[in-house]
C-alpha positions as CSV (number, residue, x, y, z in Angstrom):
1,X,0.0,0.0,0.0
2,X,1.2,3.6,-1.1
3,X,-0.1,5.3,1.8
4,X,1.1,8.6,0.4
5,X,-1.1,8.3,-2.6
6,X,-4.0,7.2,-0.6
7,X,-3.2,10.7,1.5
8,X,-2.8,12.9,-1.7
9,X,-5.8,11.0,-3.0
10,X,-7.9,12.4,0.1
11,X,-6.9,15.4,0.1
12,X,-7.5,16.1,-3.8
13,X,-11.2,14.9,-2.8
14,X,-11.2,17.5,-0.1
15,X,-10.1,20.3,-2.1
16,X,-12.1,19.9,-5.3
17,X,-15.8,18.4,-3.6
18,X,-17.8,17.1,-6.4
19,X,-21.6,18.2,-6.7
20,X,-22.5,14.6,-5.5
21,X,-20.9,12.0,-4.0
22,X,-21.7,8.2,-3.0
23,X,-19.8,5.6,-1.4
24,X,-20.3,1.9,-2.4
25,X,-18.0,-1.1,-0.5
26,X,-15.1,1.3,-0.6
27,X,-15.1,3.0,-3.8
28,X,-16.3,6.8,-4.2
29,X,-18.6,7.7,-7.3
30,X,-17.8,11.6,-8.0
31,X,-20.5,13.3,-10.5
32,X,-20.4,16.6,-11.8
33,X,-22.3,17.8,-14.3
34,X,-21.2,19.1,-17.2
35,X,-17.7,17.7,-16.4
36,X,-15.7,15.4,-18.2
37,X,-14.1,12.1,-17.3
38,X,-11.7,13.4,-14.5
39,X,-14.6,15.7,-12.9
40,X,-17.0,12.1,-12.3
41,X,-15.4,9.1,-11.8
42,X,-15.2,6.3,-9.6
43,X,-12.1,6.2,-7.3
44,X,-11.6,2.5,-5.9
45,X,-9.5,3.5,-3.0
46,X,-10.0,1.6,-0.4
47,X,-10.6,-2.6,0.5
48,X,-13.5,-4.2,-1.4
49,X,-15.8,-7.0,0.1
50,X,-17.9,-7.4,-2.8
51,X,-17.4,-8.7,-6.3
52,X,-15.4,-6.2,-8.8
53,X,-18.2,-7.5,-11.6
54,X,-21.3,-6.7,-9.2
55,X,-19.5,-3.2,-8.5
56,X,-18.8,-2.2,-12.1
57,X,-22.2,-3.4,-13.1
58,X,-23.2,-0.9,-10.4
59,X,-20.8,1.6,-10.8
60,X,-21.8,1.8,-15.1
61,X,-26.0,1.8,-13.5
62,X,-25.7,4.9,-11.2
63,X,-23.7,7.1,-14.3
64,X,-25.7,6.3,-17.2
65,X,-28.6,7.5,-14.8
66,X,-26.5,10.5,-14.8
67,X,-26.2,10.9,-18.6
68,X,-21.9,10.3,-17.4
69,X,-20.0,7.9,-19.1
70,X,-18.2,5.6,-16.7
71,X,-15.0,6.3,-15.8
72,X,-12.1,4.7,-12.7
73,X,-9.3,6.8,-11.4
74,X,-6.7,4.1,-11.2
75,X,-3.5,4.3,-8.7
76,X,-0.8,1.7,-8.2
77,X,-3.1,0.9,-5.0
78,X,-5.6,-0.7,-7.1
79,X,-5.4,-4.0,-7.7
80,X,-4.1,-5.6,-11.1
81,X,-7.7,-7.2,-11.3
82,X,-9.2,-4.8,-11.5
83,X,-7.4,-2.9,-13.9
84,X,-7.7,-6.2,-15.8
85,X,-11.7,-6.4,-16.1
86,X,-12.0,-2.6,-16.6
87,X,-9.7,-3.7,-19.7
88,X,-11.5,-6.1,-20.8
89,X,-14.9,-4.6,-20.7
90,X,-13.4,-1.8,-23.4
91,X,-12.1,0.7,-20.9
92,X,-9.4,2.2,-22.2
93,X,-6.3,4.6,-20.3
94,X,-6.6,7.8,-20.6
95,X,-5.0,10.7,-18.9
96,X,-1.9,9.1,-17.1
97,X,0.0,11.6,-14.5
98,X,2.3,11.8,-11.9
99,X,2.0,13.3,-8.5
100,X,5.3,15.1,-7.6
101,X,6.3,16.1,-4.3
102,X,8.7,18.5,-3.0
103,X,9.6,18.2,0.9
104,X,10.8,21.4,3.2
105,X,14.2,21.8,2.9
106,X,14.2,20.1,-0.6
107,X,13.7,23.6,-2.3
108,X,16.6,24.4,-4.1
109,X,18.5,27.3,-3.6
110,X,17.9,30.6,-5.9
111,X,20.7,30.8,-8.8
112,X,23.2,33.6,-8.6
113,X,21.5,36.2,-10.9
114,X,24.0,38.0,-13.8
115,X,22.1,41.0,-13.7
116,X,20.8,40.6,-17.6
117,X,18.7,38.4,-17.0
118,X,17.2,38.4,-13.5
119,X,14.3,36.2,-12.4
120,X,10.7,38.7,-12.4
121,X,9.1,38.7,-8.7
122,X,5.3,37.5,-9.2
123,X,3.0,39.2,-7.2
124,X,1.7,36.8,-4.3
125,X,-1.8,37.5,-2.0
126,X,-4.0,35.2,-0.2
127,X,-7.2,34.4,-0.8
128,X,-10.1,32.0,0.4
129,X,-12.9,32.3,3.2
130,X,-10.1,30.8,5.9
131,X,-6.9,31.9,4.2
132,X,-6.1,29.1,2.5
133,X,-5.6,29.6,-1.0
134,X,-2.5,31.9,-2.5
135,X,-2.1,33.1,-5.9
136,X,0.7,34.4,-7.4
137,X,0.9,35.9,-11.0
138,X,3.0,38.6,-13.3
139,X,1.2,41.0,-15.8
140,X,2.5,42.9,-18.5
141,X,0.8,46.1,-19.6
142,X,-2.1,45.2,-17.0
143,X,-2.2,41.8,-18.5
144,X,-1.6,38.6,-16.4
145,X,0.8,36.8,-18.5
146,X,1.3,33.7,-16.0
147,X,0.5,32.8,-13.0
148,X,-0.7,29.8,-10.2
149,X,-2.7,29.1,-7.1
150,X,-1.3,27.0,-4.0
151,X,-4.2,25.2,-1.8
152,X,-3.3,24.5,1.7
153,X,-4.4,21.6,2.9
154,X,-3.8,20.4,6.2
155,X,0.4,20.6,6.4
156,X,0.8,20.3,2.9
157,X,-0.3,22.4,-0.2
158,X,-0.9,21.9,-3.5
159,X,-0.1,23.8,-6.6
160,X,-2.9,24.0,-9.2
161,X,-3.4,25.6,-12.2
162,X,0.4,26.8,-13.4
163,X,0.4,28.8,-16.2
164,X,2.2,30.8,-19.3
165,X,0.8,32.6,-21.8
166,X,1.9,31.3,-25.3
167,X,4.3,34.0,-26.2
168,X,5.9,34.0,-23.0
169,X,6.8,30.6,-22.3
170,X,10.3,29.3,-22.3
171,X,11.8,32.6,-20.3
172,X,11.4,31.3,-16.5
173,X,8.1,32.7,-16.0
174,X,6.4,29.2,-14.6
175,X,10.1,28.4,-12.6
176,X,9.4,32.2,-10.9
177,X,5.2,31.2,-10.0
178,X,5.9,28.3,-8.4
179,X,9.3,29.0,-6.6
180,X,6.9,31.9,-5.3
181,X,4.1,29.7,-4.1
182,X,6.4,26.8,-2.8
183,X,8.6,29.8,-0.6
184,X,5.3,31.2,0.7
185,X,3.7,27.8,2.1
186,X,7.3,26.4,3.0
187,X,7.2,29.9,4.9
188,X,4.0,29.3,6.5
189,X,4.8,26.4,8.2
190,X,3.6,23.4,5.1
191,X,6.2,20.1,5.2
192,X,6.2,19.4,1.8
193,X,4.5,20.9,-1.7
194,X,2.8,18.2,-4.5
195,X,1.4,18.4,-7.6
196,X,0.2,16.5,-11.0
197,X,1.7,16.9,-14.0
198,X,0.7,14.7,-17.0
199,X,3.2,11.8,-17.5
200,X,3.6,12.8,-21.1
201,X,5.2,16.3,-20.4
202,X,8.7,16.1,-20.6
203,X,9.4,19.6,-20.4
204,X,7.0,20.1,-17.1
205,X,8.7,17.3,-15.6
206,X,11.8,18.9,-15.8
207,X,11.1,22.2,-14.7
208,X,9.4,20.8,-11.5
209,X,12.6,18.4,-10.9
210,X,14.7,21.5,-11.4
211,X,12.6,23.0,-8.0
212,X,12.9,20.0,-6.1
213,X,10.3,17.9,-6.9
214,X,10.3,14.1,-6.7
215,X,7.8,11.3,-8.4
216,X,5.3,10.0,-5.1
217,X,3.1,7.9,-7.7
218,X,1.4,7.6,-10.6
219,X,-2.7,7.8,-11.5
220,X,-4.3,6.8,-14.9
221,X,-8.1,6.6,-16.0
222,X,-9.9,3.7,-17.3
223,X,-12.7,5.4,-19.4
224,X,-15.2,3.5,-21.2
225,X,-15.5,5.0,-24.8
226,X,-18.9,3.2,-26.1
């Protein structure tokens, strides 16, 4: 058992709540509508005691009563069985990504600056009804060209929704929003930053290793398409 990725798993429920939520023998069905796939799903993440063909049968019952197509959030928790049936009923993997995590103390240290080039200072405030979401961003001309939002949650916090505008990629911008996010909940007392990044993304993958990050686990959909 990862117990990490049954943490991170939690806590992503806790920070994005679906509209509805049920709870059948240890699996969660998520529906949103409107959503895609990785909005409603069904997470399996805890023990089973009941059949996985009774639960999929169930699981495939309660979405198409929601107009959803069926869809599992798989993690290296989930047993090979399962992923096997989901397989074989036509469910095919989508979406595969990897949760990174950066611990305190892992961060590292700002690069002597040459003076030509020197790394832009995003603007960082807090938001949220109990403090606990901060955003940082840059703008140009009164224009937010980049920017990202840190969720804190419990003594961890997450970075969502990092960002660069087209023409301004490749220059630093998403190294400078997250450095700025990571120093501000390291600062406030967090023991360790994560986030998701698409297992496909090479060049997010190394930008975030370049901060400190390291690989806690991996998560893939099983989405049927018919």
């Amino acid at each position: 058992m990862n117990f990490a990725a049954l943490r991170y798993e939690e806590l992503s429920l806790n920070a994005f709540p679906s509209i509805h939520t049920e709870v059948c023998d240890g699996w969660i069905l998520r529906f949103r509508e409107g959503g895609d796939w990785r909005d409603s799903c069904v997470l399996p993440l805890y023990l089973s005691t009941r059949s996985y063909e009774d639960k999929i049968d169930f699981c495939e019952k309660k979405f198409a009563a929601h107009s959803l197509p069926c869809a599992f959030k798989m993690t290296s928790n989930v047993p090979a069985a399962l992923d096997q049936q989901l397989e074989q009923r036509g469910y095919v993997i989508m979406g595969k990504t990897k949760v990174l995590e950066c611990r305190a103390g892992s961060l590292p240290a700002l690069p002597r600056q040459d003076g030509k080039n020197p790394m832009p200072e995003p603007d960082c405030c807090r938001r949220g009804n109990k403090g606990n979401k901060i955003e940082a961003f840059l703008r140009k001309n009164g224009t937010v060209i980049a920017g990202g939002t840190g969720i804190f949650e419990e003594d961890t916090m997450g970075l969502y929704d990092i960002h660069v505008s087209p023409g301004y990629r490749r220059q630093g911008l998403g190294t400078a929003i997250c450095r700025t996010l990571m120093e501000a909940g390291f600062q406030a007392g967090v023991k360790s930053v994560h986030l998701q990044v698409l297992a496909s993304s090479a060049e997010a993958l190394s930008l975030y290793r370049s901060l400190g990050f390291q690989e806690i686990y991996l998560y893939w959909y099983r989405v049927r398409m018919h």
